[in-house]
N, C-alpha and C positions, 0 to 999 in steps of 0.2 A: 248688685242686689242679690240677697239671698234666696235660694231655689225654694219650691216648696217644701212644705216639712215633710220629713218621712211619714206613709203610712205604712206600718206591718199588715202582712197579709190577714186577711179573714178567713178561719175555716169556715167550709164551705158548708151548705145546708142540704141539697140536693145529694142523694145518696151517689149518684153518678160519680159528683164531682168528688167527695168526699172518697169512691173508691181510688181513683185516679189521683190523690193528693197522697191515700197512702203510699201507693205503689211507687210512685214517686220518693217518698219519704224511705221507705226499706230501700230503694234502689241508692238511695245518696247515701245514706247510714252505714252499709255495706260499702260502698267505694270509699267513706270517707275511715271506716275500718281496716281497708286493705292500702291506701294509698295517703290516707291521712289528710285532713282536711286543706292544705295549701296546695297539695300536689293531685287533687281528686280535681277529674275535668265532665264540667256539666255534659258535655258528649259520651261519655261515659255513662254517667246516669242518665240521660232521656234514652240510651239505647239499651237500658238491661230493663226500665221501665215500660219501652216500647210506646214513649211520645213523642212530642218533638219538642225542641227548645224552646218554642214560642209557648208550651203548656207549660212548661217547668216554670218559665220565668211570670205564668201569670199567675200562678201561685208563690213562688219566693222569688223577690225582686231579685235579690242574691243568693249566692248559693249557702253562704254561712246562713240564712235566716229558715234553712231547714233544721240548725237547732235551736229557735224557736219552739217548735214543735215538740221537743225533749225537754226542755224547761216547760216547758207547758205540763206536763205528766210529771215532772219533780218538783213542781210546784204546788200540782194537784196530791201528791201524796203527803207532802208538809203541812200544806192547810187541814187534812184530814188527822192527820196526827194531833194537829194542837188542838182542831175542836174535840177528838176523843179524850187528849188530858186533861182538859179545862173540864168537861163536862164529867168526869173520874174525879175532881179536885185535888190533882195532884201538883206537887209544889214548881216554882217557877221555874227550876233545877231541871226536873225531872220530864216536864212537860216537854221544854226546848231539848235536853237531851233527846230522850224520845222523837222528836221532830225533826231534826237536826240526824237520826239515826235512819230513817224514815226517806230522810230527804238521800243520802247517802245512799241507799240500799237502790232506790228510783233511780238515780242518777247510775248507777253501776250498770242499770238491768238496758239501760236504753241506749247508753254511748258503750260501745266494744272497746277503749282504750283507755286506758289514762288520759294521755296527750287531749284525746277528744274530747274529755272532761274537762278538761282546763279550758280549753278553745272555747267549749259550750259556757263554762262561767266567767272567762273575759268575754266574748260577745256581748252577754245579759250585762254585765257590769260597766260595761263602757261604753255604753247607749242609756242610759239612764232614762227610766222611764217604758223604753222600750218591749218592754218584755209584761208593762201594766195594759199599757193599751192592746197588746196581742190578747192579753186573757181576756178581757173587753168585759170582766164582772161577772165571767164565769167561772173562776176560780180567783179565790182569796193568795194577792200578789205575797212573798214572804213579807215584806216590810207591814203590812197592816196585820198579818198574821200572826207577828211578831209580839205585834204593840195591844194586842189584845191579851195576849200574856204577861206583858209589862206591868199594863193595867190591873190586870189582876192581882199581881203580885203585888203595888203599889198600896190596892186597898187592902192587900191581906196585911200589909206589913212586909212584907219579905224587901220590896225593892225602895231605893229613895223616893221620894215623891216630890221634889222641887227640882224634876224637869219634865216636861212633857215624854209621855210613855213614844211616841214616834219617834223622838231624837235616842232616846236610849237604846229604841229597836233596831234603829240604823249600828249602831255601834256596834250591839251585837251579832249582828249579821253580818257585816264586814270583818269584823276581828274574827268569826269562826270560817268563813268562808273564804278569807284570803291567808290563814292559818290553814285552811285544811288543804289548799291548795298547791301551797309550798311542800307540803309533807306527801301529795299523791306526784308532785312534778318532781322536785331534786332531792326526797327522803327528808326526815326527822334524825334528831341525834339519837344515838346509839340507847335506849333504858330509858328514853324517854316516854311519856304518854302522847298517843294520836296527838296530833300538833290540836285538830279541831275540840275538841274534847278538851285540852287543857285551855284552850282559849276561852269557850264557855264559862269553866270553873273561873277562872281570872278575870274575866271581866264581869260574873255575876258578882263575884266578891268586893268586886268595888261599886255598887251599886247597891250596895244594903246599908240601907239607915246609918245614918252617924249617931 
């Protein structure tokens, strides 16, 4: 019989808790900086935190789901991105770029490594779902962030319009974010453009009107 479903943790509401969840959070973030996420031991982090294990783990069940936490703020700065384009009415191109630039620049400022960028975008990616229910509708997930742009485009003309704007937003979003990941983990070829950047341009291009 199947266990319960996963719940992600909830940030917390109580200012209390909410300090202790930071502190906790810089404490992992930094170990997982200096020893990298596989090799970083929660004992480590409850002791530079100055909690104990049973606080760590009632806020992250596991220890990867303190990047959580980081997609939560790179996710927060993409959605803010696309509702500044949208509301600029700039074209379907320019907005996701911008967004997608946005989301890149978030993602740099909060994991110290590459490697940890990666870890943080397979976790989110291979939990499906996961990382919707963490925002809990306080911040706009990429996928529907996405598809709002889609849509726009669709009514402008810019993008095809015989397939729902969410199925195309997925494609997009996979195709730049598992393109942009190759290029920050084992390098791009030589005169090439960012792997994520030209993924964009290629797959918007095929999504324009026949």
């Amino acid at each position: 019989m199947a266990g319960p479903a996963y719940q992600p943790p909830r940030a917390p509401r109580q200012r209390r808790a909410a300090v202790t969840r930071q502190r906790l959070y810089d404490a992992a973030m930094a170990e997982f900086g200096k020893s990298g996420l596989d090799a970083a031991r929660v004992e480590d982090i409850v002791a530079a935190a100055g909690v104990s294990w049973g606080t760590f783990f009632h806020y992250f069940p596991a220890k990867e789901d303190v990047l959580l936490d980081a997609a939560a703020i790179v996710c927060r700065a993409y959605a803010v991105a696309v509702a500044d384009g949208l509301d600029a009415g700039h074209s379907t191109e320019q907005v996701l770029g911008d967004a997608f630039l946005a989301m890149g620049r978030a993602a740099g400022e909060v994991t110290p490594s590459r490697p940890l960028r990666g870890a943080m975008m397979r976790h989110v990616l291979s939990h499906p779902g996961l990382l919707t229910d963490y925002l809990d509708g306080e911040v706009l997930p990429p996928v529907p962030a996405t598809a709002q742009v889609i849509a726009e485009g669709q009514r402008r003309g810019e993008i095809r319009a015989d397939e729902p704007a969410e199925a195309l937003a997925v494609i997009v979003l996979y195709a730049v974010l598992f393109s942009a990941q190759r290029g920050t983990t084992i390098g791009r070829p030589r005169d090439s453009s960012p792997l994520g950047r030209l993924a964009l341009q290629v797959v918007l291009r095929g999504m324009r009107p026949g």
